[in-house]
C-alpha positions as CSV (number, residue, x, y, z in Angstrom):
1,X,0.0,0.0,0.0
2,X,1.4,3.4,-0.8
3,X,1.7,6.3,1.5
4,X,-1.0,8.3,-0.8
5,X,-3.5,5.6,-0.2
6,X,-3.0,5.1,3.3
7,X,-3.5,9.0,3.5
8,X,-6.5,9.1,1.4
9,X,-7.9,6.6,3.7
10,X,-6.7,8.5,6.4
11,X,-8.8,11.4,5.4
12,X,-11.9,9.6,4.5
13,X,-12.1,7.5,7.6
14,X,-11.5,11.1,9.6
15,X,-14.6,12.5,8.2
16,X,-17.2,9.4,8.6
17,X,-16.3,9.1,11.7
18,X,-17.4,12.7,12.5
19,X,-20.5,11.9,11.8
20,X,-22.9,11.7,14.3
21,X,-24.4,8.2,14.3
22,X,-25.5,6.3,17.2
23,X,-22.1,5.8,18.9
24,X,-21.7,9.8,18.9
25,X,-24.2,9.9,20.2
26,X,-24.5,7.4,23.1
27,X,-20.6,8.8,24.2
28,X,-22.7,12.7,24.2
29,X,-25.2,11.5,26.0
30,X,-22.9,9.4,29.0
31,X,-20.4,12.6,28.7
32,X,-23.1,15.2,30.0
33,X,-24.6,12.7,32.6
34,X,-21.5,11.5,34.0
35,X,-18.8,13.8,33.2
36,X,-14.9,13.7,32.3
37,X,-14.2,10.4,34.3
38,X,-16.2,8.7,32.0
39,X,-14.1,9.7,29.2
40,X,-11.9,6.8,29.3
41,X,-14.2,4.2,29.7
42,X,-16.7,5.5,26.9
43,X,-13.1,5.6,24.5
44,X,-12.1,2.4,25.0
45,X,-15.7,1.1,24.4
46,X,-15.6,2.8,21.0
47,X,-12.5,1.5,20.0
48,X,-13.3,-2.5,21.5
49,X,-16.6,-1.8,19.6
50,X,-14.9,-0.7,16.2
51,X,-12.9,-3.8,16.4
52,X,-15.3,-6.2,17.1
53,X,-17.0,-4.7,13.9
54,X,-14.3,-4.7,12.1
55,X,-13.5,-8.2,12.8
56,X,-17.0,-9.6,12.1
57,X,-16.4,-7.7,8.8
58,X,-13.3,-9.6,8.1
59,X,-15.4,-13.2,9.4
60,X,-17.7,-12.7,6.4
61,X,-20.9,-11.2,8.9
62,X,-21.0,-8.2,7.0
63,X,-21.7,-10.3,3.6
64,X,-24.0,-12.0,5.2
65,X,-26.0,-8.9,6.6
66,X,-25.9,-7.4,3.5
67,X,-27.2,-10.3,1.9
68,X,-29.6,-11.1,4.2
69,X,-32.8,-8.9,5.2
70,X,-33.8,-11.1,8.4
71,X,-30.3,-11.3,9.6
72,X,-29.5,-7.5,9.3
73,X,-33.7,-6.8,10.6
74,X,-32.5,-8.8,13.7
75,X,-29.4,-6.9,14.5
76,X,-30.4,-3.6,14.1
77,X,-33.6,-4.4,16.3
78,X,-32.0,-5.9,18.8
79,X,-29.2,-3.0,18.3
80,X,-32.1,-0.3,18.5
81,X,-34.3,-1.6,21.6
82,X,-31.7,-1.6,23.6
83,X,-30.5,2.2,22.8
84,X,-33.9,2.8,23.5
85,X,-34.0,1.2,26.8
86,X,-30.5,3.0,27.8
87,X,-32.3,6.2,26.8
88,X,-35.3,5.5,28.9
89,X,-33.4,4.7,31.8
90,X,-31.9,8.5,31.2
91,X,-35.3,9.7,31.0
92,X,-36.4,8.4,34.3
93,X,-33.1,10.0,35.9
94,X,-33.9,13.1,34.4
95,X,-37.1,13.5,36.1
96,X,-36.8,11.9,39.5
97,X,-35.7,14.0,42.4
98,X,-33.0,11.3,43.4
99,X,-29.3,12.0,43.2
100,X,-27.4,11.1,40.3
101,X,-25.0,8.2,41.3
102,X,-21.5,9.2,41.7
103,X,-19.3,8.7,38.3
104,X,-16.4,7.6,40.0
105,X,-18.2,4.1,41.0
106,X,-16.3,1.1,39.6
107,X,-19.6,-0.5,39.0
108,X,-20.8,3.0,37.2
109,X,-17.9,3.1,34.6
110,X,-18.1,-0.3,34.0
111,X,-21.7,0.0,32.8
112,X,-20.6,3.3,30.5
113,X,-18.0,0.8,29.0
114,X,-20.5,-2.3,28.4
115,X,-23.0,0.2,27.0
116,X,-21.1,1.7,24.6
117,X,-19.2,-1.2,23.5
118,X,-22.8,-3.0,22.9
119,X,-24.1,0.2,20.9
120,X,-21.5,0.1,18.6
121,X,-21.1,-3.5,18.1
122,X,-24.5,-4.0,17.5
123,X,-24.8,-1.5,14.6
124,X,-25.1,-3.3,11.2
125,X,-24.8,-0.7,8.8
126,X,-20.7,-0.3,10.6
127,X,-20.2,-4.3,9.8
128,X,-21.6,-3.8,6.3
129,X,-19.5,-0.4,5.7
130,X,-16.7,-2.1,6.3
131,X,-17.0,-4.9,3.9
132,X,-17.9,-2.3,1.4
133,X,-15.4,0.7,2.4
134,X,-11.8,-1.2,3.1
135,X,-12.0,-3.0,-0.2
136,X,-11.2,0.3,-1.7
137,X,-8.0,1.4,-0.7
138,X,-6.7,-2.3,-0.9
139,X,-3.9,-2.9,-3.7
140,X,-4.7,-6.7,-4.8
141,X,-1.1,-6.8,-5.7
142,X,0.2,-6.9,-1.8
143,X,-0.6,-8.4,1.3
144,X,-4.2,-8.4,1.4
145,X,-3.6,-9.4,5.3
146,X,-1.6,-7.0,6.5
147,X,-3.3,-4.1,4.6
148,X,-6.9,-5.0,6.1
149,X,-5.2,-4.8,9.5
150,X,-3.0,-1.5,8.6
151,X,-6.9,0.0,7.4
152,X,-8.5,-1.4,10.6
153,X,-5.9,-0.4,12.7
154,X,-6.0,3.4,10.8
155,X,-9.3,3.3,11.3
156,X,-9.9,2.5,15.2
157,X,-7.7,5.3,15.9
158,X,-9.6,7.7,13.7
159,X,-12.7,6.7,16.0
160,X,-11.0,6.6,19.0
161,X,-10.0,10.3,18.5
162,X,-13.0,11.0,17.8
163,X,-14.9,10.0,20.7
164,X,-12.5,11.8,22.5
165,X,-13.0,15.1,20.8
166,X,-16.8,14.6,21.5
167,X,-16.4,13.7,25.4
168,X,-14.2,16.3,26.0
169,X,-16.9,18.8,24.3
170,X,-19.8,17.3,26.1
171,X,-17.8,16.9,29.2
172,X,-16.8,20.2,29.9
173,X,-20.0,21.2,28.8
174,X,-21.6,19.4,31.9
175,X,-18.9,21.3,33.9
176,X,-20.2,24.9,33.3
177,X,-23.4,24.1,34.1
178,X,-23.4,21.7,37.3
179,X,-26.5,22.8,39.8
180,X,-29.1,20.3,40.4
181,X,-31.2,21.5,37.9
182,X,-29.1,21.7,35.1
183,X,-27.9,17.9,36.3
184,X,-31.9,16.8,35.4
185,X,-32.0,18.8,32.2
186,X,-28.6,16.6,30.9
187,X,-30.2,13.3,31.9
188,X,-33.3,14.0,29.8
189,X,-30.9,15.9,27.4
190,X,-28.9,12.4,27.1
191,X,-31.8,10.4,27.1
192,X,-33.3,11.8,24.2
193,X,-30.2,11.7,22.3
194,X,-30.1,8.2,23.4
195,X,-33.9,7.6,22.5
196,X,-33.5,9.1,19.0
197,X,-29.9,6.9,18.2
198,X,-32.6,4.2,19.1
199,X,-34.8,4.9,16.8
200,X,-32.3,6.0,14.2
201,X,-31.0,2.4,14.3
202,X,-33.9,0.9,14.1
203,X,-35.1,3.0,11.1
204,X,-31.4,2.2,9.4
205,X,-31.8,0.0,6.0
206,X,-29.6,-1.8,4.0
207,X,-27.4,-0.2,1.4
């Protein structure tokens, strides 16, 4: 692979992943509620997640979803319902006079992670843009191998970036405005955003 590929797909893979889709989302949404100590857990989860994609991708999964209306119908259903139940648990927070739990808990960050991870694991158009997008910067001539995992590797970074850029915004976001008050308006503020990347994925159809 030549440099100018890798730097085209450098730049392409920059700008898709700016794109606010359900992950963005989910990491805006856990960024206002819980704040910067999140931002670790909710990066790694992004990165683990576009792995996982990626390497169902490379397993042949994102063929088969985009060969397959039931297969990719059952993913992105099971993908959406549970963004939507995340968001209503947001909801509920957002309108109930209890405290909001401390984000420093073990248990706390752990559940940021496994959300996050889930979310973007779970989202079928990713597999499928994979198997559609990597192909296209990959020179038959070489090591078809060690290109997909140069691409993959490129690309996880890109994301992981990313989702820091966007929890660092959202985070110190939460900062300037922490009273009470404000605290309930970010839960429901987060659990919409979760509630509509729900219902985004569920509306998502195959290329």
């Amino acid at each position: 692979m030549s440099l100018e590929t890798w730097l085209a797909f450098l730049g392409a893979s920059a700008l898709l992943v700016m794109l606010p889709g359900p992950t963005i989302l989910t990491v805006i949404s856990y960024s206002l509620t819980h704040g910067k100590r999140a931002r670790l857990p909710l990066v790694l989860a992004v990165a683990l997640g576009d792995s996982t994609a990626l390497l169902l991708s490379l397993l042949g999964l994102g063929a088969l979803l985009a060969a397959s209306a039931f297969w990719f119908t059952v993913v992105k259903t099971v993908g959406g319902l549970y963004l939507l139940y995340l968001g209503f648990k947001l909801l509920r927070a957002g309108v109930s006079p209890a405290p909001l739990p401390m984000a420093g808990a073990a248990g706390s960050r752990w559940k940021l992670f496994a959300n996050t991870y889930l979310v973007t694991a779970l989202n079928p158009k990713g597999i499928i843009f994979f198997v559609a997008f990597l192909p296209q910067f990959i020179d038959p001539a070489g090591d078809v191998t060690r290109q997909l995992w140069m691409l993959s590797a490129t690309f996880v970074a890109c994301a992981g970036v990313n989702a820091t850029a966007y929890a660092v915004f959202a985070g110190s976001a939460r900062r300037l405005l922490a009273s009470p008050r404000a605290q309930r308006g970010f839960n429901l503020g987060g659990g919409a955003l979760l509630s509509a990347a729900g219902v985004w994925a569920l509306l998502a159809r195959r290329a």
